[in-house]
N, CA, C and O atoms as a GROMACS GRO file, in nm:
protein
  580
    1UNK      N    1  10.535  20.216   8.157
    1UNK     CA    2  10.638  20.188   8.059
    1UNK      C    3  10.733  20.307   8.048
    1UNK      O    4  10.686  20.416   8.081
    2UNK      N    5  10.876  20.302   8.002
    2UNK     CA    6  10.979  20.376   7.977
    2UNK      C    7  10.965  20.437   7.839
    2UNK      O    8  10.900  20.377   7.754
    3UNK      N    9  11.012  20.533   7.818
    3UNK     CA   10  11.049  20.607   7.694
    3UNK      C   11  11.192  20.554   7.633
    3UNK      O   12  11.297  20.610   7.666
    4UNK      N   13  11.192  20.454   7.551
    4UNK     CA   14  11.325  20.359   7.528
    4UNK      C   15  11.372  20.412   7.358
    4UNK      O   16  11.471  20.367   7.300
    5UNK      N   17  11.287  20.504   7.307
    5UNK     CA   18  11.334  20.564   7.141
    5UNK      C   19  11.391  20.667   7.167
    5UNK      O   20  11.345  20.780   7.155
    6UNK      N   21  11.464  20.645   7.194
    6UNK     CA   22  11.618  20.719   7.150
    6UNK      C   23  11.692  20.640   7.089
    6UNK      O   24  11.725  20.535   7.144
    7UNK      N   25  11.736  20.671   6.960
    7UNK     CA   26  11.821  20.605   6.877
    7UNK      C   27  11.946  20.558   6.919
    7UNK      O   28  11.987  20.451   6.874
    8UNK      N   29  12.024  20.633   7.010
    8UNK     CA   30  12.154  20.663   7.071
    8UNK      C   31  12.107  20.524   7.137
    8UNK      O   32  12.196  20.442   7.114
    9UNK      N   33  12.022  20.477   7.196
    9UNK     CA   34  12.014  20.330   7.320
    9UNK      C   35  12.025  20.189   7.190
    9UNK      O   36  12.081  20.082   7.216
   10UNK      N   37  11.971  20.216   7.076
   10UNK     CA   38  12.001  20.090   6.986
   10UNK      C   39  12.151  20.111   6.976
   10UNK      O   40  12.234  20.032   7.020
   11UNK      N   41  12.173  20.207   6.923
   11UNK     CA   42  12.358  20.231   6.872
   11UNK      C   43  12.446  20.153   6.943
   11UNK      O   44  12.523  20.061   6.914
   12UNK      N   45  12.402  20.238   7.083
   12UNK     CA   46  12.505  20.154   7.175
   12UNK      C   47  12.481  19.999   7.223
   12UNK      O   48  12.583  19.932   7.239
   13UNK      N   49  12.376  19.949   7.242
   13UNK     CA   50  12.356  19.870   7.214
   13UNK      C   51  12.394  19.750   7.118
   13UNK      O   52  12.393  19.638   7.169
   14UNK      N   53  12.435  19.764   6.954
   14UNK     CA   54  12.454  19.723   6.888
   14UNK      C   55  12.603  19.753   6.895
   14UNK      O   56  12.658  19.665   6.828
   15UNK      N   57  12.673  19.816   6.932
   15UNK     CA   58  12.762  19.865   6.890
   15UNK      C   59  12.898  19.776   7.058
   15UNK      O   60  13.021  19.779   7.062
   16UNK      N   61  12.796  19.710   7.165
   16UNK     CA   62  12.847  19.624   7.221
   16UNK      C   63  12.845  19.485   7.182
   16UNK      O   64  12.915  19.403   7.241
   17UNK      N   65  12.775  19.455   7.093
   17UNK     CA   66  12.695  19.339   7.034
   17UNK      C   67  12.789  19.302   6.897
   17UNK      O   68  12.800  19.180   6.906
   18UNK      N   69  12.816  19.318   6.851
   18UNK     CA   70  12.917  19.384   6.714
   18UNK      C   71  13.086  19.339   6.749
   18UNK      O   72  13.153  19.371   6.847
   19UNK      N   73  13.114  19.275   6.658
   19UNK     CA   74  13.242  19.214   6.666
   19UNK      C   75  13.355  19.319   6.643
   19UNK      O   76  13.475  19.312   6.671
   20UNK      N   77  13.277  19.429   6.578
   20UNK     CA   78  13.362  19.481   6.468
   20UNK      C   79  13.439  19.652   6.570
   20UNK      O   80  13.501  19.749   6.526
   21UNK      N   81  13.399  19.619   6.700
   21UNK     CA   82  13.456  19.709   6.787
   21UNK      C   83  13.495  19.694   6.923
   21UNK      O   84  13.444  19.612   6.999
   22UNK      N   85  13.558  19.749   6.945
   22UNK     CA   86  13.638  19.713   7.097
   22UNK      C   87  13.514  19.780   7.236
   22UNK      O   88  13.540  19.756   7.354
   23UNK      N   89  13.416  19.841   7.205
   23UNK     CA   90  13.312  19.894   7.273
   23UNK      C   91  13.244  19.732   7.372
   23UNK      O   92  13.169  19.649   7.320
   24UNK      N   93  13.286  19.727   7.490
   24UNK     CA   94  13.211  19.633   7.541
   24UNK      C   95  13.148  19.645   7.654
   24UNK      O   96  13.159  19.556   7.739
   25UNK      N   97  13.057  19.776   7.679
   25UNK     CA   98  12.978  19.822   7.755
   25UNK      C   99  12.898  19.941   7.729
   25UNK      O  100  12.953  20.021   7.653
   26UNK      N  101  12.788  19.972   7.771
   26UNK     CA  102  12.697  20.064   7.757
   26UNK      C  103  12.606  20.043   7.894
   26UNK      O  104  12.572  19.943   7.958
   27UNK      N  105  12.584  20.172   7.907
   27UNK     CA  106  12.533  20.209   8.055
   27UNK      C  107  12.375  20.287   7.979
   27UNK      O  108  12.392  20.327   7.863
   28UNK      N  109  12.224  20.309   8.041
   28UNK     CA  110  12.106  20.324   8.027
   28UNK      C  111  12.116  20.408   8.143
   28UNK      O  112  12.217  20.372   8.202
   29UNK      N  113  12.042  20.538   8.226
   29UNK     CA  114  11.961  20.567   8.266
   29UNK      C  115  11.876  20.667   8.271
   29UNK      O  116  11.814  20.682   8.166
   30UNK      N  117  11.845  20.754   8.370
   30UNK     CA  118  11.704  20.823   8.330
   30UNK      C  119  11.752  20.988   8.297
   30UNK      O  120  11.859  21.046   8.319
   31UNK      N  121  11.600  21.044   8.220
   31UNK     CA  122  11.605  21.166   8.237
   31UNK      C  123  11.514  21.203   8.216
   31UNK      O  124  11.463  21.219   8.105
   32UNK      N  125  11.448  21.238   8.379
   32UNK     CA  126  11.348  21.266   8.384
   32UNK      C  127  11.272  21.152   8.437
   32UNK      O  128  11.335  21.046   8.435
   33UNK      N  129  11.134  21.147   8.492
   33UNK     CA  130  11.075  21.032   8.501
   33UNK      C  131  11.108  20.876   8.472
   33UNK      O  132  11.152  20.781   8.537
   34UNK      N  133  11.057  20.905   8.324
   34UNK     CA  134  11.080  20.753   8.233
   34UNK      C  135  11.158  20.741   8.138
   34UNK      O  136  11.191  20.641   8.076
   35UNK      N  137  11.192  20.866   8.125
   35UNK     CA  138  11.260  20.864   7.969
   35UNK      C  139  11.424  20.794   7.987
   35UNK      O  140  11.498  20.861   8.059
   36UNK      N  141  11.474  20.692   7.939
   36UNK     CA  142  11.574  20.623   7.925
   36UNK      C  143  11.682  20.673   7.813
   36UNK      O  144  11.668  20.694   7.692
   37UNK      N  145  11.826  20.687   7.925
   37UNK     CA  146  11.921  20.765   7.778
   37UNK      C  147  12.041  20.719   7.805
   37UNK      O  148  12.074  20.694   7.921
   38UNK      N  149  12.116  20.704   7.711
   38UNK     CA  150  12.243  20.642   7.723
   38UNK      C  151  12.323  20.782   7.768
   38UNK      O  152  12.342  20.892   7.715
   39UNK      N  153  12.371  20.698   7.934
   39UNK     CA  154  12.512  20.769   7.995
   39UNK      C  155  12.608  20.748   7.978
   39UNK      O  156  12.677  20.827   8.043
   40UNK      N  157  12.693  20.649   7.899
   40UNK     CA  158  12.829  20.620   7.841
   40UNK      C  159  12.860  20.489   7.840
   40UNK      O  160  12.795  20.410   7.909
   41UNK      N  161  12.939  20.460   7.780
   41UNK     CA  162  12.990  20.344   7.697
   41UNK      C  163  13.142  20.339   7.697
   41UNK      O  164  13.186  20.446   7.739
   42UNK      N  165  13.240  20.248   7.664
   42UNK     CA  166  13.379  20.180   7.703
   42UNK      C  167  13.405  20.083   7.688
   42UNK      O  168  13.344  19.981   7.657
   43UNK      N  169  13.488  20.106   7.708
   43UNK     CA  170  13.656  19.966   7.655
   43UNK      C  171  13.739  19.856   7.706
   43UNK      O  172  13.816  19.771   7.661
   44UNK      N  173  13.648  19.927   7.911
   44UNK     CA  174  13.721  19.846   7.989
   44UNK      C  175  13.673  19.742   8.090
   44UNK      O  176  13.709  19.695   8.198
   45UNK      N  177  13.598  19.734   8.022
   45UNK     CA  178  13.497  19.582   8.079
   45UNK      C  179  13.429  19.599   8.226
   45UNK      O  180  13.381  19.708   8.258
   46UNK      N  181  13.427  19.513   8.295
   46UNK     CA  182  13.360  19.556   8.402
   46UNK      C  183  13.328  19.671   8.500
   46UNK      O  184  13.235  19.744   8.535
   47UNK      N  185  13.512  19.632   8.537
   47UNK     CA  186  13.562  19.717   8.632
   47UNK      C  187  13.542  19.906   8.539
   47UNK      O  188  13.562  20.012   8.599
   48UNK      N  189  13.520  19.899   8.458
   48UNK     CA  190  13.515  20.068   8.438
   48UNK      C  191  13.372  20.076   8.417
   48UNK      O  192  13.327  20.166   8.487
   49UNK      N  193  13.257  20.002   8.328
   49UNK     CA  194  13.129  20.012   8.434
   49UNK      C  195  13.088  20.054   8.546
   49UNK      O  196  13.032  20.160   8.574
   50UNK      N  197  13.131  19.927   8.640
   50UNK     CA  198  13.115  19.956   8.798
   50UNK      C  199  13.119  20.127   8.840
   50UNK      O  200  13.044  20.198   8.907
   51UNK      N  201  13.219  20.146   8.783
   51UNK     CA  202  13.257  20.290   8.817
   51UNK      C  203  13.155  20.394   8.769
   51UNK      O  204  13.140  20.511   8.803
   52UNK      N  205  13.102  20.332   8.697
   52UNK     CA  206  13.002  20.443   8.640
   52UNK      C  207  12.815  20.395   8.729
   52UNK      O  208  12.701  20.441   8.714
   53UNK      N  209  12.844  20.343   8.772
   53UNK     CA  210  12.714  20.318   8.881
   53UNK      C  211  12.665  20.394   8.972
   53UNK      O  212  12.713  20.365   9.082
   54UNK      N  213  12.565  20.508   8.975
   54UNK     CA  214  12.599  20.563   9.090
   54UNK      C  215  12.485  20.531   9.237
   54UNK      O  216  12.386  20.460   9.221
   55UNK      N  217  12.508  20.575   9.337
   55UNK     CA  218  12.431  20.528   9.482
   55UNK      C  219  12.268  20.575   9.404
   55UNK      O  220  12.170  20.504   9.381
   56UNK      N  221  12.288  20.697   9.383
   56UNK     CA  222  12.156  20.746   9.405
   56UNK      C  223  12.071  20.738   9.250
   56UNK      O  224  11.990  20.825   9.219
   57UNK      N  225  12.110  20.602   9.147
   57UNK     CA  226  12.012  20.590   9.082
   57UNK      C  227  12.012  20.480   9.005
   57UNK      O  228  12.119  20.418   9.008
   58UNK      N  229  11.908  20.426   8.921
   58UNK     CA  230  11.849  20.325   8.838
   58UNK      C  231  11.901  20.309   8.704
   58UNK      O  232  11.851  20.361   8.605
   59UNK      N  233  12.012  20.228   8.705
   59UNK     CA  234  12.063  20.227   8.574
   59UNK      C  235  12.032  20.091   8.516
   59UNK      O  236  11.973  19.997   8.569
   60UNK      N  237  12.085  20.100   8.393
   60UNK     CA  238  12.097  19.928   8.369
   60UNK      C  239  12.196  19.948   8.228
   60UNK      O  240  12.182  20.042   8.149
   61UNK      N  241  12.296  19.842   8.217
   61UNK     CA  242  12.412  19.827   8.182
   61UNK      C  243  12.414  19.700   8.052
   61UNK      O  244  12.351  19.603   8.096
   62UNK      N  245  12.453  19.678   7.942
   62UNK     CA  246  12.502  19.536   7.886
   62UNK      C  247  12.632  19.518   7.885
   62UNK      O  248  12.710  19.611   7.867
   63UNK      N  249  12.658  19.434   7.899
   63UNK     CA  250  12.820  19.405   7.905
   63UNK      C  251  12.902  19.299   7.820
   63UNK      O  252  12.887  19.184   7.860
   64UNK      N  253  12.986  19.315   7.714
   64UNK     CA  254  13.014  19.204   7.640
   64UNK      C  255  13.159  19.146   7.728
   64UNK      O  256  13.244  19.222   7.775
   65UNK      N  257  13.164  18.982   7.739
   65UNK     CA  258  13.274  18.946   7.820
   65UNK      C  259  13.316  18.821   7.775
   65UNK      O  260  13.247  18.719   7.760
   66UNK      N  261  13.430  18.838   7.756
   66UNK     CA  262  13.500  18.635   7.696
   66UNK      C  263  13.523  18.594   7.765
   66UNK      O  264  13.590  18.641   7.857
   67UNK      N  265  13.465  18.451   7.751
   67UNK     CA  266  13.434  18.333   7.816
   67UNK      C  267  13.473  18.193   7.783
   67UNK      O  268  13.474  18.175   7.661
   68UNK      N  269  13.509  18.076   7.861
   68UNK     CA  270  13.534  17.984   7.783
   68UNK      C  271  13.632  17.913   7.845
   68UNK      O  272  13.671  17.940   7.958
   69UNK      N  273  13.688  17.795   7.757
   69UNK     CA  274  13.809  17.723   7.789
   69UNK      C  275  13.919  17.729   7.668
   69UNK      O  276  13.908  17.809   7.574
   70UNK      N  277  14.015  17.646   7.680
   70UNK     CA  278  14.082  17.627   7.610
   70UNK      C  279  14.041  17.531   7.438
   70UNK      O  280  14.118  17.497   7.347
   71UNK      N  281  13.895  17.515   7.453
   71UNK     CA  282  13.906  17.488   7.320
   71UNK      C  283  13.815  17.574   7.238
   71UNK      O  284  13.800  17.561   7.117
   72UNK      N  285  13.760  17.656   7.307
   72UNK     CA  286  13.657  17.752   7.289
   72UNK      C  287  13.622  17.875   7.370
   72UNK      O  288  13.569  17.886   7.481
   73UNK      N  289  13.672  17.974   7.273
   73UNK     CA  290  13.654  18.089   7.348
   73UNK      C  291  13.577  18.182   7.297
   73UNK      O  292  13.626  18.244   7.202
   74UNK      N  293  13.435  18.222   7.341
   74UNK     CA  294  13.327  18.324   7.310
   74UNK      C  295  13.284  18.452   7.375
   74UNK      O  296  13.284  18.479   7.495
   75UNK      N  297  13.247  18.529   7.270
   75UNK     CA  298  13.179  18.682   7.352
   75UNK      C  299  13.073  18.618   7.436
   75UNK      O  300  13.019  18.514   7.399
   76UNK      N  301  13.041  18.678   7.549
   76UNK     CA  302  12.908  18.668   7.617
   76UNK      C  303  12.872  18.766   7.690
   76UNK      O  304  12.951  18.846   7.742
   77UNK      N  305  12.752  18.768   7.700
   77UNK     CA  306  12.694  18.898   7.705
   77UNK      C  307  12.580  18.943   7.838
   77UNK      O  308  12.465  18.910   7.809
   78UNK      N  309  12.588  18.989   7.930
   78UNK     CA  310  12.517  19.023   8.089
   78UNK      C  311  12.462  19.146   8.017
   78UNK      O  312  12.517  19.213   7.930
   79UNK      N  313  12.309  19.165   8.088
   79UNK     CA  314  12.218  19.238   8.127
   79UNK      C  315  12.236  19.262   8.299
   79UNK      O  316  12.218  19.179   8.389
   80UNK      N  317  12.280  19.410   8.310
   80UNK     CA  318  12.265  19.444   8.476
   80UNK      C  319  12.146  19.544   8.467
   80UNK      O  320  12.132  19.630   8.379
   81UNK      N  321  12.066  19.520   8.567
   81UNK     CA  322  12.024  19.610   8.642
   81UNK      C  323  12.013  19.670   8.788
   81UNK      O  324  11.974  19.606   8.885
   82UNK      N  325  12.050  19.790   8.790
   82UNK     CA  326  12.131  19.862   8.864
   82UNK      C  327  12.008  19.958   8.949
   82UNK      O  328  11.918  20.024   8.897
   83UNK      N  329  12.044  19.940   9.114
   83UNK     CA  330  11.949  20.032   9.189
   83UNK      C  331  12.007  20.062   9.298
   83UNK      O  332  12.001  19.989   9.397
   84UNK      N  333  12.073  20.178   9.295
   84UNK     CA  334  12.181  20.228   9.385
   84UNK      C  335  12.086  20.245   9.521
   84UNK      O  336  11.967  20.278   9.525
   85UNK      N  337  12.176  20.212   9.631
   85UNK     CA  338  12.159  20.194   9.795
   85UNK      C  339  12.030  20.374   9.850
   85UNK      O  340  11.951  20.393   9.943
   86UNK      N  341  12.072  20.452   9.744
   86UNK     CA  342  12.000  20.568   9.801
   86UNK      C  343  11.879  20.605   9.737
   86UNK      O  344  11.820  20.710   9.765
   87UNK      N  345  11.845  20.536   9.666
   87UNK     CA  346  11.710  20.516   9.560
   87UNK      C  347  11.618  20.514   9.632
   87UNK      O  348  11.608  20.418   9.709
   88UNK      N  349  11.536  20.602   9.633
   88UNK     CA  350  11.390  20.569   9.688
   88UNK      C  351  11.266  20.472   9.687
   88UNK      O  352  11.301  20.366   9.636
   89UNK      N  353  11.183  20.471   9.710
   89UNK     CA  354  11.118  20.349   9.716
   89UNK      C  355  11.006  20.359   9.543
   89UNK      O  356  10.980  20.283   9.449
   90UNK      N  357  10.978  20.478   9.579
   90UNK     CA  358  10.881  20.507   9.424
   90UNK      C  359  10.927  20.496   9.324
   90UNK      O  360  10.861  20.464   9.225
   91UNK      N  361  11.082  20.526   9.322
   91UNK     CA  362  11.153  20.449   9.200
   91UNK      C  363  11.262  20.352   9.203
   91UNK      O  364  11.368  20.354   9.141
   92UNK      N  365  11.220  20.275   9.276
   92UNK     CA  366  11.278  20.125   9.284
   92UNK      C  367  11.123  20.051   9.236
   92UNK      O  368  11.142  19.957   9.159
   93UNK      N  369  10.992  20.072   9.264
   93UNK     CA  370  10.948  20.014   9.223
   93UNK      C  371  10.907  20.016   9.045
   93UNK      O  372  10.891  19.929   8.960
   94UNK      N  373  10.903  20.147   9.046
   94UNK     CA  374  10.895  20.147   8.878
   94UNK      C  375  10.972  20.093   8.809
   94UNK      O  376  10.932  20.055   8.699
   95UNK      N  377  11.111  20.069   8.849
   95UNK     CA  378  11.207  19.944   8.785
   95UNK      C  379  11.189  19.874   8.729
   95UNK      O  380  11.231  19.858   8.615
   96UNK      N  381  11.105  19.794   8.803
   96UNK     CA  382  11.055  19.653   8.727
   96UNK      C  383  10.982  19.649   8.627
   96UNK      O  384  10.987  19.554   8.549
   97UNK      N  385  10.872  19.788   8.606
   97UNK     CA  386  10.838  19.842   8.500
   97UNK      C  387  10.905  19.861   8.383
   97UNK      O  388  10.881  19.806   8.275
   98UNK      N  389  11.008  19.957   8.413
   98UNK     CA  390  11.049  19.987   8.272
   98UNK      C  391  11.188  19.885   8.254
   98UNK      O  392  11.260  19.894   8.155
   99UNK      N  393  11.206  19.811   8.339
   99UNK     CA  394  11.357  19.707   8.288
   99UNK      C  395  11.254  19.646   8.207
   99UNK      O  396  11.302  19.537   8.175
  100UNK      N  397  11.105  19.659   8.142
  100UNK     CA  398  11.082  19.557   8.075
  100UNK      C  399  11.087  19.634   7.953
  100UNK      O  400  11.130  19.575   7.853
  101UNK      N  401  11.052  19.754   7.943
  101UNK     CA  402  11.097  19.852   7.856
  101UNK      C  403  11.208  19.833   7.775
  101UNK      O  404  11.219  19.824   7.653
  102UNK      N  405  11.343  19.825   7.927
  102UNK     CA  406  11.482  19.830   7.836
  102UNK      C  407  11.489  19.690   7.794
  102UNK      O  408  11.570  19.685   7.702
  103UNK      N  409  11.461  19.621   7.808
  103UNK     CA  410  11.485  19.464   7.727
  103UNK      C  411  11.428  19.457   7.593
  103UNK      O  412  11.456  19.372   7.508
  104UNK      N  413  11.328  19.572   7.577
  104UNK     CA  414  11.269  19.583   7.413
  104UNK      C  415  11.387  19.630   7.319
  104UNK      O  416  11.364  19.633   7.198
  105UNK      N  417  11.516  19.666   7.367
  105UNK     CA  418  11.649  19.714   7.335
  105UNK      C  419  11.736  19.654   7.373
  105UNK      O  420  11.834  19.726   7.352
  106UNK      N  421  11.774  19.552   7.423
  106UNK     CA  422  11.844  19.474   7.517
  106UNK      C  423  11.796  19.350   7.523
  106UNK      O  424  11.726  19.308   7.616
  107UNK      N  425  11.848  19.255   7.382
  107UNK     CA  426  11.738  19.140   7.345
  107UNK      C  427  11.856  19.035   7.378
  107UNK      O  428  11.849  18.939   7.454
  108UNK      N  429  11.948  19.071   7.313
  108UNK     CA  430  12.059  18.933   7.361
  108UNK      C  431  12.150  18.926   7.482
  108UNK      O  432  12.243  19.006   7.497
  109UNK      N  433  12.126  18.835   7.563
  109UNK     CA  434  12.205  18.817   7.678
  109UNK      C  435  12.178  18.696   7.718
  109UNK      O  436  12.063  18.660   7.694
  110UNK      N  437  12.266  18.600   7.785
  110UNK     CA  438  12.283  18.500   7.856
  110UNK      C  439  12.274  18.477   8.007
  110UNK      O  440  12.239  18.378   8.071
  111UNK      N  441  12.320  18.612   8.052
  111UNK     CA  442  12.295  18.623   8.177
  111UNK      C  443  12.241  18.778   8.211
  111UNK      O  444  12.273  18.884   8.160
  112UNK      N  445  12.116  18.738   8.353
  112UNK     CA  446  12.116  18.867   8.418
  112UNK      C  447  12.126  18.896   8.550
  112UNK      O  448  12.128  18.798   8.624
  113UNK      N  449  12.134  19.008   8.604
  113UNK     CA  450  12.246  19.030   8.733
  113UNK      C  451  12.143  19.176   8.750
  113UNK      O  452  12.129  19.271   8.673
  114UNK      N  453  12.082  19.150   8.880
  114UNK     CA  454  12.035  19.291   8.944
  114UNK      C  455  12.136  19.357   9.094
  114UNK      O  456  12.129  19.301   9.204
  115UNK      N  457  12.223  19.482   9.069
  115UNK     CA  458  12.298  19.499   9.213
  115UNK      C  459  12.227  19.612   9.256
  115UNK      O  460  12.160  19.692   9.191
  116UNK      N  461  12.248  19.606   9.358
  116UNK     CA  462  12.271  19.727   9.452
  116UNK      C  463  12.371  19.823   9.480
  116UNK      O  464  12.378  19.943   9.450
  117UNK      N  465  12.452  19.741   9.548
  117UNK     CA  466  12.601  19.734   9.542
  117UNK      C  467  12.694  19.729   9.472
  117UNK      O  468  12.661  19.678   9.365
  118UNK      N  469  12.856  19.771   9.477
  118UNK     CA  470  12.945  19.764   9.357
  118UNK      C  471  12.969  19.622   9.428
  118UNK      O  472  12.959  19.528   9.350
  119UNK      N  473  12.999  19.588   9.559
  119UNK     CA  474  13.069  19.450   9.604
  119UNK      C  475  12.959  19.364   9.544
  119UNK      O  476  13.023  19.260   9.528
  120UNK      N  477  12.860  19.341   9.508
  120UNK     CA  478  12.767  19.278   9.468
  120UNK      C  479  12.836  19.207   9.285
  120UNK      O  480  12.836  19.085   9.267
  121UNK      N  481  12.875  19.279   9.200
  121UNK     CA  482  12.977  19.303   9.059
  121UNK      C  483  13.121  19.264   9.041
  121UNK      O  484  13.219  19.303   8.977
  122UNK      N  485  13.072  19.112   9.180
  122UNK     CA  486  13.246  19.074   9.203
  122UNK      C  487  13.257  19.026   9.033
  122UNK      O  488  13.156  18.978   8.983
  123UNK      N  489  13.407  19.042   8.930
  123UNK     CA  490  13.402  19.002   8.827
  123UNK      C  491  13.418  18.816   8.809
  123UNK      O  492  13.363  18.738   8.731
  124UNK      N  493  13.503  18.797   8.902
  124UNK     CA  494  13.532  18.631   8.919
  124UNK      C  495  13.390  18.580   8.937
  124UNK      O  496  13.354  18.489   8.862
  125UNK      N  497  13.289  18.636   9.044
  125UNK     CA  498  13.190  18.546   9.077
  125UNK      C  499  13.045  18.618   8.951
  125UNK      O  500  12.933  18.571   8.970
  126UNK      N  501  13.058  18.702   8.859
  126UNK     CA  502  12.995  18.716   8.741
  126UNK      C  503  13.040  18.603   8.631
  126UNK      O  504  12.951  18.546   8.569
  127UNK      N  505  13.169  18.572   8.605
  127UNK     CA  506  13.224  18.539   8.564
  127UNK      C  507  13.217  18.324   8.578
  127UNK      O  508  13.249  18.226   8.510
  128UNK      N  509  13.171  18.348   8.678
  128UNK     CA  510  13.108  18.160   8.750
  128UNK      C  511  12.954  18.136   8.656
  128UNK      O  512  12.935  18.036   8.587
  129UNK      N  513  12.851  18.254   8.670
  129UNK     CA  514  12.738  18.264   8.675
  129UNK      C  515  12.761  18.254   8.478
  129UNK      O  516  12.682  18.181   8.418
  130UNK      N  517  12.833  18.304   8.425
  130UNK     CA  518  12.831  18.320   8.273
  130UNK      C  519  12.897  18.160   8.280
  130UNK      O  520  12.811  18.087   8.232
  131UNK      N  521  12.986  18.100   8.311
  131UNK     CA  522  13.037  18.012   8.283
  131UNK      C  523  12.932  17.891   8.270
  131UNK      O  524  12.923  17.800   8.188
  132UNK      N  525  12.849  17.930   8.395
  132UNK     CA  526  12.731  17.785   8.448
  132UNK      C  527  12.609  17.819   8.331
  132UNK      O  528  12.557  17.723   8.275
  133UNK      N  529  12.576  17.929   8.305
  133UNK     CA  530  12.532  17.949   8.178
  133UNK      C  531  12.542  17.897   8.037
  133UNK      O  532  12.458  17.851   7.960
  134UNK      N  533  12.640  17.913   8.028
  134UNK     CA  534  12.712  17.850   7.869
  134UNK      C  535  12.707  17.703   7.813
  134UNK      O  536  12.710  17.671   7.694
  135UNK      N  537  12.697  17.591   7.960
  135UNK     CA  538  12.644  17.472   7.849
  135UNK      C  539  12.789  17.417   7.855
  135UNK      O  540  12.848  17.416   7.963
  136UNK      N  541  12.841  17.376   7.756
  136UNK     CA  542  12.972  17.244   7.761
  136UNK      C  543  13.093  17.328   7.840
  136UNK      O  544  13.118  17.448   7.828
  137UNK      N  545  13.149  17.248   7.911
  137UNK     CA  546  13.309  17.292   7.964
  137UNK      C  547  13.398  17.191   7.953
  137UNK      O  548  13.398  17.089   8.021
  138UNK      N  549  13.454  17.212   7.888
  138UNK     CA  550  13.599  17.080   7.880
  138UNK      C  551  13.724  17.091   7.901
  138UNK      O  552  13.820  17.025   7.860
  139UNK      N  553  13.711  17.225   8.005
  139UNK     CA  554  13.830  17.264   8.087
  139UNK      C  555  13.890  17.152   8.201
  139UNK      O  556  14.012  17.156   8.216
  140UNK      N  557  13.826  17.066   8.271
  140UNK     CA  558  13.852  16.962   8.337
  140UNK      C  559  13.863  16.798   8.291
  140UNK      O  560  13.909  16.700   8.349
  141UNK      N  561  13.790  16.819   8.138
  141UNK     CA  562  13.790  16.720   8.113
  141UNK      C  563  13.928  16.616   8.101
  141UNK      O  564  13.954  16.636   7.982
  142UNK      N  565  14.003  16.547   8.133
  142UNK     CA  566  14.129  16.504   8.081
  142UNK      C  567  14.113  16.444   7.940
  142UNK      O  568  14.214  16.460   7.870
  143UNK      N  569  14.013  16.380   7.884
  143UNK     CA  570  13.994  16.367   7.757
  143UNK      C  571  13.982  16.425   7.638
  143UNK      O  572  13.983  16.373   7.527
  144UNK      N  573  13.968  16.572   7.680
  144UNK     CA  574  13.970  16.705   7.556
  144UNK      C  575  14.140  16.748   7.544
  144UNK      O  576  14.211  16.831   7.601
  145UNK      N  577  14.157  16.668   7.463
  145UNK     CA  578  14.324  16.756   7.410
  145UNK      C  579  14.369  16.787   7.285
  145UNK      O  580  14.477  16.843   7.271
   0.00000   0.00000   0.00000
């Protein structure tokens, strides 16, 4: 298991979750072994995430993102977990370990998404996967007007 009490991982956490701020990302990873710590947080949705991913380690990310059609438009919310291309094998497997850790902090989400890769974080085809998620669409419907 991960070391997930650090107060700073609820904050941010909540603080993507929360209507009441423009914060719609927070990034998790290590220091040290197990111990889990928030590396930064932002304003600019995916694409400035991504950027904060790096090759050589195990992060994991929430992401708040609007979704929807024209008669309904909602926050929704991705769980990534992140295992950069240069990660070793001893801690790629503990991953699976403690992503169960970070979900004891990381309770609401609709969708989840494990990359490797940044090409992996296409936003259009995240953006399919939240949609097929969500349940009614009446973007095609011709009868919703």
């Amino acid at each position: 298991m991960a070391n997930v009490s650090n107060p700073e991982l609820a904050a941010a956490y909540q603080d993507v979750l929360t209507d009441a701020t423009e914060t719609n990302w927070c990034l998790f990873g290590y220091e040290g072994a197990s111990n889990i710590v928030l590396q930064g947080k932002g304003t600019g949705g995916l694409a400035e995430l991504v950027g904060n991913f790096a090759a050589d380690q195990c992060q994991y990310a929430y992401l708040r993102v609007l979704s929807g059609d024209e008669e309904s438009k909602r926050a929704k919310f991705v769980f990534i977990s992140w295992c950069g291309e240069s990660v070793g094998a001893l801690k790629r497997a503990k991953m699976s370990v403690h992503k169960a850790s970070v979900k004891q902090v990381i309770k609401n989400y609709g969708v989840e998404v494990h990359a490797t890769t940044h090409d992996e974080l296409d936003e259009s085809a995240l953006l399919t996967k939240i949609k097929k998620s969500s349940g009614a669409d009446y973007s095609g419907n011709p009868g919703s007007q």
